[in-house]
MARVORO-560315 format. One record per residue (C-alpha): residue number from 1; residue in three letters; chain; z, y, x. Coordinates in nm, 2 decimals, padded with zeros to 4 digits. Example, Ala and Ser with C-alpha at 12.3 -4.5 7.8 and 13.67 -1.06 7.14 Angstrom:
2
i  aa  ch  zz  yy  xx
1  ALA  A  00.78  -00.45  01.23 $
2  SER  A  00.71  -00.11  01.37 $
end
This chain:
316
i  aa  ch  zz  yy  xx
1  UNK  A  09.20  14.34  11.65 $
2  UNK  A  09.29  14.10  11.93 $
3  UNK  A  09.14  13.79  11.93 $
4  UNK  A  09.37  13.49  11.87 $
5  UNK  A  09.38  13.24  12.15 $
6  UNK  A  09.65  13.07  12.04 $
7  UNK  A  09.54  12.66  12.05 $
8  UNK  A  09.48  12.51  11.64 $
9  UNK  A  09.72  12.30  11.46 $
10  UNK  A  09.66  12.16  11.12 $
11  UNK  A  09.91  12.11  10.86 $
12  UNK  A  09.84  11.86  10.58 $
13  UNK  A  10.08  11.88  10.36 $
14  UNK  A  10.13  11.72  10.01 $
15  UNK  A  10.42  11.55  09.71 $
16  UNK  A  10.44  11.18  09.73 $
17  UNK  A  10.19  10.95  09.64 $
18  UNK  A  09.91  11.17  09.67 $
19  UNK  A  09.69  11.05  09.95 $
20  UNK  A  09.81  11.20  10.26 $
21  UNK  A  09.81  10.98  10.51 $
22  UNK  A  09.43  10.79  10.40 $
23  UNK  A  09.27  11.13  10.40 $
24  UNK  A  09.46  11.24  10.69 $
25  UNK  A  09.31  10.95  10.88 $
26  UNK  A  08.95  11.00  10.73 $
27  UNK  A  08.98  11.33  10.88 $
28  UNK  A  09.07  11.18  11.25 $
29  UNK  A  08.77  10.97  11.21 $
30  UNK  A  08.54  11.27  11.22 $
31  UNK  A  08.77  11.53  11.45 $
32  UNK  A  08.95  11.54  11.74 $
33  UNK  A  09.30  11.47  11.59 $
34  UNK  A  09.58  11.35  11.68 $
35  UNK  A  09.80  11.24  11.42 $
36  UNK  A  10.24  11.37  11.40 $
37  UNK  A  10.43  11.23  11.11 $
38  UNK  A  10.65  11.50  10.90 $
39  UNK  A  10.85  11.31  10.68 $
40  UNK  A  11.20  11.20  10.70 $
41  UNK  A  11.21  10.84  10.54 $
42  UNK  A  10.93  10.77  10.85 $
43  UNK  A  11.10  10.83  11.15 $
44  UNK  A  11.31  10.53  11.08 $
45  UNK  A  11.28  10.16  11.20 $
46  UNK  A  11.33  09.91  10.90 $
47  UNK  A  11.21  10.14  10.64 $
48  UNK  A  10.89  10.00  10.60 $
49  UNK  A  10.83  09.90  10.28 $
50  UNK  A  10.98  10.15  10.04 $
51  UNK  A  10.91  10.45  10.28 $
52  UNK  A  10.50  10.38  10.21 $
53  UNK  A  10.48  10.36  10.59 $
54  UNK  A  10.14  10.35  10.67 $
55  UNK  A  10.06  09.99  10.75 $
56  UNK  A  10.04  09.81  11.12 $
57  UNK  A  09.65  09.80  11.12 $
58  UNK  A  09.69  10.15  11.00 $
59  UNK  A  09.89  10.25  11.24 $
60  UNK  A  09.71  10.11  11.55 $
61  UNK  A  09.38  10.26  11.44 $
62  UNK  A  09.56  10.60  11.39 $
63  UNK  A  09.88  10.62  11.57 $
64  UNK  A  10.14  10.86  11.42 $
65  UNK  A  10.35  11.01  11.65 $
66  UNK  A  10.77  11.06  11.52 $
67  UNK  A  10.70  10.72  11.32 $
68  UNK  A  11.00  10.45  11.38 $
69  UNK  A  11.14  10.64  11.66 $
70  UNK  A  11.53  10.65  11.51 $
71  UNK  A  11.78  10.37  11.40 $
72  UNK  A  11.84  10.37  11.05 $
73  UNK  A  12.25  10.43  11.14 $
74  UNK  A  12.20  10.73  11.33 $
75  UNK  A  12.12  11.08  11.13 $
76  UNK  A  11.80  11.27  11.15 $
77  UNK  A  11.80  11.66  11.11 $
78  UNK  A  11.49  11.86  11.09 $
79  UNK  A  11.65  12.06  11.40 $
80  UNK  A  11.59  11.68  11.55 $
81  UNK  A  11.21  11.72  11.40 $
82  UNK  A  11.18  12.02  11.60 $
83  UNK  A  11.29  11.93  11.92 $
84  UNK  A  11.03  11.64  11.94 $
85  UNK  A  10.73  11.77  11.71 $
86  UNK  A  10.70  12.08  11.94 $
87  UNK  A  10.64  11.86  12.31 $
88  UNK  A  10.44  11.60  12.10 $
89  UNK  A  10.20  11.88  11.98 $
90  UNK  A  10.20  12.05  12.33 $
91  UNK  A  10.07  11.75  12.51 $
92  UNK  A  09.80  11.71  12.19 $
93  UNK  A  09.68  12.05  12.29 $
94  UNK  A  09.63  11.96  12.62 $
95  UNK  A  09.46  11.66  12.62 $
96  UNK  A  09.24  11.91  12.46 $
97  UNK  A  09.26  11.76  12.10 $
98  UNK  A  09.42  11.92  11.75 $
99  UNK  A  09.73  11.81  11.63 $
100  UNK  A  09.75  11.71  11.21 $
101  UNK  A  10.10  11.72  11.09 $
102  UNK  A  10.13  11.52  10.81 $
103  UNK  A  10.34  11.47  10.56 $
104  UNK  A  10.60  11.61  10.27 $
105  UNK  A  10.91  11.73  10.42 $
106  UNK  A  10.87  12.09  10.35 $
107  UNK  A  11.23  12.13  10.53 $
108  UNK  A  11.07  12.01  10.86 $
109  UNK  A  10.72  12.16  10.85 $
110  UNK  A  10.95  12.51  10.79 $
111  UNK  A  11.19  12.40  11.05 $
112  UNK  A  10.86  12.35  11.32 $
113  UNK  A  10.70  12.71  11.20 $
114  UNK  A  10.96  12.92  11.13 $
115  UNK  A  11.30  12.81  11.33 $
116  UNK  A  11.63  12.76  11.16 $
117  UNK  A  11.88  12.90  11.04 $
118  UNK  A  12.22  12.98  11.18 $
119  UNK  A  12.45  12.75  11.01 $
120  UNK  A  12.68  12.54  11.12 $
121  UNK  A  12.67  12.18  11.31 $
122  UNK  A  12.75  11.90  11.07 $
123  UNK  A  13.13  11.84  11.02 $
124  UNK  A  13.22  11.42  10.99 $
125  UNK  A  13.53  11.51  10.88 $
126  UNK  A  13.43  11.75  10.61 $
127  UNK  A  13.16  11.51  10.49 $
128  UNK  A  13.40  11.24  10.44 $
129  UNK  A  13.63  11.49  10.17 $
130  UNK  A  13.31  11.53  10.02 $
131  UNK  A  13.24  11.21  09.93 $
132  UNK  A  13.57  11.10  09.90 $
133  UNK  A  13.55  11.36  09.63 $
134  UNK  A  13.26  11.29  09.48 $
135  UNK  A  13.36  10.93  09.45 $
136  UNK  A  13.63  11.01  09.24 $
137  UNK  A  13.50  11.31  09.02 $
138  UNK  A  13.11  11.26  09.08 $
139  UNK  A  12.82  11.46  09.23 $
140  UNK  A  12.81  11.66  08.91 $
141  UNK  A  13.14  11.82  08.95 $
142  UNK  A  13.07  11.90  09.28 $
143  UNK  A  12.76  12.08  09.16 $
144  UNK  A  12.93  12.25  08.95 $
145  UNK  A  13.18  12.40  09.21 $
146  UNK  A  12.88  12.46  09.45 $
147  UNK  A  12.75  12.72  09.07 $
148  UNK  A  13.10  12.91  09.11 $
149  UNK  A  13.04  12.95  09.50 $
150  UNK  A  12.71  13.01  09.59 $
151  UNK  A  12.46  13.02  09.24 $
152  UNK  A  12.14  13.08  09.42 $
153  UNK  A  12.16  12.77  09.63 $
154  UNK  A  12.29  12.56  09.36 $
155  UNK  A  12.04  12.70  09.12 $
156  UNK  A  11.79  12.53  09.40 $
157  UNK  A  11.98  12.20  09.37 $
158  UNK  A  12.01  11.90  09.15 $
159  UNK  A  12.30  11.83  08.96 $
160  UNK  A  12.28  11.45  09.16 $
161  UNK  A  12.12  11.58  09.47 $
162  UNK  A  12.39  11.43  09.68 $
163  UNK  A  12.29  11.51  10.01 $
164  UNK  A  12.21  11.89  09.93 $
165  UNK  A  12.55  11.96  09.74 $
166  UNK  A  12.74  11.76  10.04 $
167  UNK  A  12.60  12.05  10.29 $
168  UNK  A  12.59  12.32  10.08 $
169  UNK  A  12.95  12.30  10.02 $
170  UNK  A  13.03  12.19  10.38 $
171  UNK  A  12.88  12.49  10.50 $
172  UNK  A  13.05  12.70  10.27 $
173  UNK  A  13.41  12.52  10.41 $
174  UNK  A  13.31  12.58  10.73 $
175  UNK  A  13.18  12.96  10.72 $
176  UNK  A  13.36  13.11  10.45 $
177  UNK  A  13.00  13.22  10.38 $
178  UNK  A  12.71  13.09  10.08 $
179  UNK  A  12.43  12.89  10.25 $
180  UNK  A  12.20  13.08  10.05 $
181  UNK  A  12.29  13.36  10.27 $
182  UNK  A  12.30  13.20  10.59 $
183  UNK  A  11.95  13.08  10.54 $
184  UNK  A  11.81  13.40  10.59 $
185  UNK  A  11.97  13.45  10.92 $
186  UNK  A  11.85  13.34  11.26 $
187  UNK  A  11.60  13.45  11.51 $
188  UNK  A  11.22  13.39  11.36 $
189  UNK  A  11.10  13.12  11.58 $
190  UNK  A  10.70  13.26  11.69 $
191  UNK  A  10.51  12.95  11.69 $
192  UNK  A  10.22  12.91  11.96 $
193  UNK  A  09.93  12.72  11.75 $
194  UNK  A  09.73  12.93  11.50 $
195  UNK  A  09.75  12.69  11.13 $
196  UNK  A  09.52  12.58  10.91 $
197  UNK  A  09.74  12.41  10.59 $
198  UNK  A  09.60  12.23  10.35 $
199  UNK  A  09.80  12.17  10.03 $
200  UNK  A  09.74  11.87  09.83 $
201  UNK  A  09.81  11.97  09.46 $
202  UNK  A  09.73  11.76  09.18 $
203  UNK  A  09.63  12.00  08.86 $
204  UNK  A  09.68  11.72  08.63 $
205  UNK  A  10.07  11.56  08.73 $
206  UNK  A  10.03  11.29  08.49 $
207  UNK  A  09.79  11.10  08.70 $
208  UNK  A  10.07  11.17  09.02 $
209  UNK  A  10.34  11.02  08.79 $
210  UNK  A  10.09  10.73  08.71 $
211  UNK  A  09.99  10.68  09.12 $
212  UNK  A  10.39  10.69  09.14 $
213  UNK  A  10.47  10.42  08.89 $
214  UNK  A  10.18  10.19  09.03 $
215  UNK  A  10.30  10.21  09.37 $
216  UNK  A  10.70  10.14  09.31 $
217  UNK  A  10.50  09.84  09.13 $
218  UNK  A  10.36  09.75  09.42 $
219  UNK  A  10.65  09.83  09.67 $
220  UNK  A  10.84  09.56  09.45 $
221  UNK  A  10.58  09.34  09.47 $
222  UNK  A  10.55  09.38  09.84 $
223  UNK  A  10.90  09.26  09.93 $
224  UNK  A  11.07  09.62  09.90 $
225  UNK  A  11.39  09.48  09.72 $
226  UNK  A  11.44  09.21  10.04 $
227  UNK  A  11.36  09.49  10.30 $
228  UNK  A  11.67  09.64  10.15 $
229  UNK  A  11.88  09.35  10.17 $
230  UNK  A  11.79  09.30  10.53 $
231  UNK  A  11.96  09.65  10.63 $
232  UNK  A  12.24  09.58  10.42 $
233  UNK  A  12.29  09.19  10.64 $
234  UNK  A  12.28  09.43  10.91 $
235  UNK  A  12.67  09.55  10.85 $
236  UNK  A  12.64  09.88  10.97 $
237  UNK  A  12.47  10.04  10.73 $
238  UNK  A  12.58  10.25  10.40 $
239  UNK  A  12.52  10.43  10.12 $
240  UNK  A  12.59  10.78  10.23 $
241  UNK  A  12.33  10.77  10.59 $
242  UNK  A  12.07  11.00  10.58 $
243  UNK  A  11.86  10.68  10.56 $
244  UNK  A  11.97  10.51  10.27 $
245  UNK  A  12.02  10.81  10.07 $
246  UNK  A  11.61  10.82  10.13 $
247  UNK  A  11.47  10.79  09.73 $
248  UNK  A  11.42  10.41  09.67 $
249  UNK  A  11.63  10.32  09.93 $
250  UNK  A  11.95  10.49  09.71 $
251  UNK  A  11.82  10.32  09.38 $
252  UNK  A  11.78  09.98  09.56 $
253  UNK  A  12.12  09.97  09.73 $
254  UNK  A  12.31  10.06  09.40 $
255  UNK  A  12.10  09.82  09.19 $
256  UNK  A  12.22  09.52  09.46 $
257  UNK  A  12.54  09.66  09.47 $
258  UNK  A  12.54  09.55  09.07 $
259  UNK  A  12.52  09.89  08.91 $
260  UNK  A  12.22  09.81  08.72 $
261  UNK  A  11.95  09.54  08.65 $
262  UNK  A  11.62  09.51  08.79 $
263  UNK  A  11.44  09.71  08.49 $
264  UNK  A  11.68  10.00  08.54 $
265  UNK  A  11.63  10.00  08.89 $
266  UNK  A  11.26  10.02  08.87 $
267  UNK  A  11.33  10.31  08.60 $
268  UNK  A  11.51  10.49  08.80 $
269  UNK  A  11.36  10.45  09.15 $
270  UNK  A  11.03  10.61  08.96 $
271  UNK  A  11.19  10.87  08.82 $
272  UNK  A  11.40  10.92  09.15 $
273  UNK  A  11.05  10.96  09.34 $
274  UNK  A  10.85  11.18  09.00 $
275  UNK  A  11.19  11.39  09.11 $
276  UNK  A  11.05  11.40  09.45 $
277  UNK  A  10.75  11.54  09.42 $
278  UNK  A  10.83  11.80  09.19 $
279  UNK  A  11.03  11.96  09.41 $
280  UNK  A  10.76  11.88  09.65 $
281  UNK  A  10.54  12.05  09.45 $
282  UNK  A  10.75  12.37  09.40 $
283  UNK  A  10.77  12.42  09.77 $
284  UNK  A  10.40  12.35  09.83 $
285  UNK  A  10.30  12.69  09.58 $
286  UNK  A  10.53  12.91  09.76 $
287  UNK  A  10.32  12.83  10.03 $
288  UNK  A  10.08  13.12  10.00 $
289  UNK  A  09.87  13.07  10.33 $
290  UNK  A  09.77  12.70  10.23 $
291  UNK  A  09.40  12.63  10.09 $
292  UNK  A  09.52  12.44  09.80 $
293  UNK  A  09.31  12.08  09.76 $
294  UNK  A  09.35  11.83  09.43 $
295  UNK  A  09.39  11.50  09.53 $
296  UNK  A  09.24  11.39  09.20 $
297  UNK  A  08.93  11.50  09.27 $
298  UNK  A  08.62  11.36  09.35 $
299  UNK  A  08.50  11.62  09.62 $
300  UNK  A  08.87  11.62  09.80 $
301  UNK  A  08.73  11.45  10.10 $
302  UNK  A  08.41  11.70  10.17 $
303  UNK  A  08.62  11.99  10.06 $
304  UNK  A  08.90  11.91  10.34 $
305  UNK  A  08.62  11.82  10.58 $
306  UNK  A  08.45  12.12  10.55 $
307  UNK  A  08.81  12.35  10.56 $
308  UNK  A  08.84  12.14  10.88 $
309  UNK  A  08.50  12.22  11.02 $
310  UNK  A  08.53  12.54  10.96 $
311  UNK  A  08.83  12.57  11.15 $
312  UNK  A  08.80  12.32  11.48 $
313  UNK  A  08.44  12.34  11.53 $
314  UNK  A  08.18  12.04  11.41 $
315  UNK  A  08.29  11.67  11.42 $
316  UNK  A  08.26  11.42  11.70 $
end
């Protein structure tokens, strides 16, 4: 059997609220690491609070590349993750240091391994029916539409997944075709680093829910609901964006748009982001190849430490 000389990348993946990013930069205290952001609230400017962006200090011990490098008006696809995760991660292998892509965007880290798939560029003007529609006959309606055309894809989707419905059915205007079965399509992108993932899975999701709860909490605390109201000032900004649909930043805009009071909004921004990391969590264990950690756990930072050893070589 060949030996593989292909140069190590480590994926460190995880739902939200589970302790990513501090033992993602425990682990570049010990290891030659450079750190890459996968996660789509991140890579915009202004989302600071609500996003759980790490925090400056943070940040300038342990830089993260793809972290505030798009305005929160202009969209981000994961074909956009791709195109500047794969030259970051080059240059990281030759300064001679491992890249550690962290994060939970499971849509991206696929994107950056496997390719994507052949569908269709994003239409404006079929976006607009969309929510034009959905404004008048809600999200729900258009899920159920999406169960008459295409049931394994809407089967995969929330009833008030917005975003997901919006493309799903745009695709299907624009192909004639279900985007469950254009998402098996495309050339298989090979990928030139050999992977070590770890998954972050809690065993017990209560104490997720509760690590959830507490930090909305403290995001509210923190000045998350004026964060919000400073991209709204901004005039340029709305609802449907990629950036604002981001969960939190949906809940918040509605609630100051007078939909609901502060206790609802703080009811359904945790429920919006327990959402989250369920589906999170259902991506993560079809994820056969990843040594599965549990954040809860007291041993999680040996046990990573020693995956990591095992796979770069002993620490600095």
């Amino acid at each position: 059997m060949p030996h593989d000389t292909r140069p190590l990348a480590i994926f460190l993946m995880g739902p939200t609220a589970s302790g990513k990013t501090a033992l993602a930069c425990a682990l570049a205290e010990q290891f030659a690491l450079d750190l890459v952001s996968v996660d789509s609230a991140l890579v915009y400017r202004g989302l600071d609070i609500g996003s759980a962006k790490p925090d400056p200090a943070t940040l300038a011990r342990h830089p993260h590349a793809l972290v505030d490098i798009r305005d929160a008006a202009d969209p981000y696809s994961a074909a956009d993750f791709r195109a500047d995760a794969l030259p970051v991660m080059h240059a990281i292998s030759a300064r001679g240091r491992v890249p550690l892509l962290v994060g939970g965007t499971g849509l991206y880290f696929r994107a950056l391994q496997h390719g994507l798939s052949a569908l269709p560029e994003a239409d404006p003007s079929m976006r607009a029916q969309l929510a034009a529609e959905a404004a008048e006959i809600g999200w729900p309606q258009l899920h159920a539409r999406l169960s008459g055309c295409d049931p394994v894809a809407a089967g995969r989707i929330g009833p008030n997944d917005a975003q997901r419905i919006q493309r799903a059915l745009e695709v299907i205007a624009l192909t004639g075709r279900p985007l469950s079965e254009l998402q098996g399509t495309g050339v298989r992108a090979s990928f030139p680093w050999r992977v070590l993932k770890l998954a972050l899975l809690p065993a017990d999701r209560a104490s997720l829910h509760a690590r959830i709860a507490g930090r909305f909490d403290a995001m509210l605390a923190a000045g998350f609901l004026e964060e919000v109201r400073a991209l709204r000032a901004r005039g340029d900004l709305h609802a449907d964006l990629p950036a604002i649909r981001a969960v939190g930043y949906r809940q918040a805009w509605q609630h100051l748009d007078g939909l609901f009071d502060a206790a609802e909004l703080r009811e359904r921004g945790v429920f919006a982001t327990r959402q989250l990391a369920k589906r999170q969590m259902t991506w993560l264990r079809g994820e056969l190849d990843a040594r599965v950690l549990d954040p809860e756990l007291p041993a999680l930072a040996e046990r990573a430490v020693d995956a990591v050893r095992l796979f770069v070589g002993p620490s600095r």
